[in-house]
N, C-alpha and C positions, 0 to 999 in steps of 0.2 A: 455139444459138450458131452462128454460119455460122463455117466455117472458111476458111485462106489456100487459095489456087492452087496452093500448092507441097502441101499437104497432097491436095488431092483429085488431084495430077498423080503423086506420089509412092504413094499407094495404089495408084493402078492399077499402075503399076511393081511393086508388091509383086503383086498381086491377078495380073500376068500372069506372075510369077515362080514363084505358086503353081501357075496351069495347066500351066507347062513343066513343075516338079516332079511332078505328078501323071500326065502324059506320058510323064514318063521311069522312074517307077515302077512304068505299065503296062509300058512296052517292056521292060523288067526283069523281071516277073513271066514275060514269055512266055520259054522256053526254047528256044527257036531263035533267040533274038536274043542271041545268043552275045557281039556288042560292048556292051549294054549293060551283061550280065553282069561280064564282064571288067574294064569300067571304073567301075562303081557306084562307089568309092570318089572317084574324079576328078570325077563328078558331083557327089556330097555336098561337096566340095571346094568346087567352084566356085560353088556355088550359094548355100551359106556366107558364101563371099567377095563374092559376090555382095548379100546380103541385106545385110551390113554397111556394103557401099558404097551401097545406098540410102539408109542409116539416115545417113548421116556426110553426103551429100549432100544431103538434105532437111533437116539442121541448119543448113548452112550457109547455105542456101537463105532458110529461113525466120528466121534469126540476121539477114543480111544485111537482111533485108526489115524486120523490126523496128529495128533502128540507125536505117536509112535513114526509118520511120516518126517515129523521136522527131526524130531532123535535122529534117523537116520541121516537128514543132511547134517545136522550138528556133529558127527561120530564121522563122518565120511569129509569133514573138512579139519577134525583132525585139528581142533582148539584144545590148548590145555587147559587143563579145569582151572587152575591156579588164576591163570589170567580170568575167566571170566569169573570168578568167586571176588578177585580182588574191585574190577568193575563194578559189579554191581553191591556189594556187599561192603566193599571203600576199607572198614575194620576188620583184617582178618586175621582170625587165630591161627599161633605156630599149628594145633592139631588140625587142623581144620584144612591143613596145605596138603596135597598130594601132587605126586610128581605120574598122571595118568592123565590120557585125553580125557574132554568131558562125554559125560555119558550122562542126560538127565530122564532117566526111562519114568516115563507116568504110569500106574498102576490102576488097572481099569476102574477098582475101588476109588482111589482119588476122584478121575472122572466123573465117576456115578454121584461121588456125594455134594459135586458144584454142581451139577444136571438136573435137572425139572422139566415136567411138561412146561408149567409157567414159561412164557415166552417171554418175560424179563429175567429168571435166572437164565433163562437160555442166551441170550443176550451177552451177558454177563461172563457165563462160561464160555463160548466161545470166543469173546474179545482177549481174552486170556491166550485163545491159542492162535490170536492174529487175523480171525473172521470177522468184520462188521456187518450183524447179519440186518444193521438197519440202514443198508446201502443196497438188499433186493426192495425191487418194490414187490413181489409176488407175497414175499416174507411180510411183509409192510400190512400187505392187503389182507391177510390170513390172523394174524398174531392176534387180532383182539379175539375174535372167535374161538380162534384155539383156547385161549385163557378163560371162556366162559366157559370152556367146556372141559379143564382144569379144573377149575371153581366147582361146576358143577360135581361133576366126580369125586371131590375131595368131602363137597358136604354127603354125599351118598354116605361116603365109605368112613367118616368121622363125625357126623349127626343123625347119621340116619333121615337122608331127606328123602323123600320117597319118590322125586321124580317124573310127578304126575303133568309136566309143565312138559313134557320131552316124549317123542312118539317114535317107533323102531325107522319112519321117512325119516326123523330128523336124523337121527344114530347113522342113517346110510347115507344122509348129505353131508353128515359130519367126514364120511371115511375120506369122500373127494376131495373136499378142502383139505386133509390132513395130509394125503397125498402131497397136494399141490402146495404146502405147507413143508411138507419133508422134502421135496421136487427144488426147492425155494434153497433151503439149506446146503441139501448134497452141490447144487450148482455152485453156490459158494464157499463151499470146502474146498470142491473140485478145481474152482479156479484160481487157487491158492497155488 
């Protein structure tokens, strides 16, 4: 199954996230490099925060892309708005009627503000756009972890938790599974 653009643009992002991590674990290891010693923890931080903003961006990314996919069959079959407003809506206002096919364009903003790392809003957003993403098992297999690593980034970056529980290995196990996490996704986009 070929994947999106956002999927193979998005792993690299991970995949060069991992090299900097393995970079700075060297420079870590050596003991004359006394700053990276010093700030190991600010690294693990960032790189954290980092990783989840891949994840939260390659949602929207690929959320946005699928909307915009069904818009198109919606607009290319050429439905009048009227009928489906009356459908689904059953009460409808004289102003509210137009004599135009439908065209229901989602705006990447929209997307972004149903989207989370959380892998139940994610759930969530994308049952909206006709994905059940707790019918991968890969997805299945992945999501709690992703969510701890959610959790964790949120209390970083909203209590100031300082992370001392999380080592730059964990951050570069973390990138795999998120892969295979986003790998999980794109395949059920894709086979929409």
């Amino acid at each position: 199954m070929e994947n999106t653009e956002y999927y193979d643009g998005y792993r690299s992002l991970f995949l060069s996230l991992k090299e900097i991590i393995k970079e700075t674990e060297q420079q870590a290891i050596l003991e004359e490099n006394e700053f990276f010693n010093k700030n190991i923890n600010f690294f693990v931080k960032s790189y954290l925060i980092t990783l989840c903003t891949y994840l939260e961006s390659y949602l929207t990314e690929v959320a946005t892309w699928h909307c915009d996919t069904i818009n198109r069959r919606l607009k290319a079959a050429c439905l009048p708005h009227n009928f489906l407003l009356w459908r689904v809506k059953k009460d409808v206002k004289d102003k509210e009627l137009k004599y135009i096919d439908a065209d229901l364009k989602v705006e990447k903003s929209e997307v972004s503000d149903s989207l989370s790392g959380n892998p139940y809003k994610t759930i969530k957003a994308f049952s909206y756009l006709g994905v059940n993403l707790l019918n991968s098992a890969e997805f299945n297999a992945n999501k709690d972890v992703v969510n701890a690593v959610v959790v964790k980034r949120n209390n970083i970056i909203h209590h100031n938790d300082n992370a001392n529980d999380i080592s730059l290995t964990d951050v570069s196990g973390y990138v795999d599974l998120f892969v295979s996490y986003m790998a999980a996704i794109d395949n059920m986009v894709c086979g929409k």
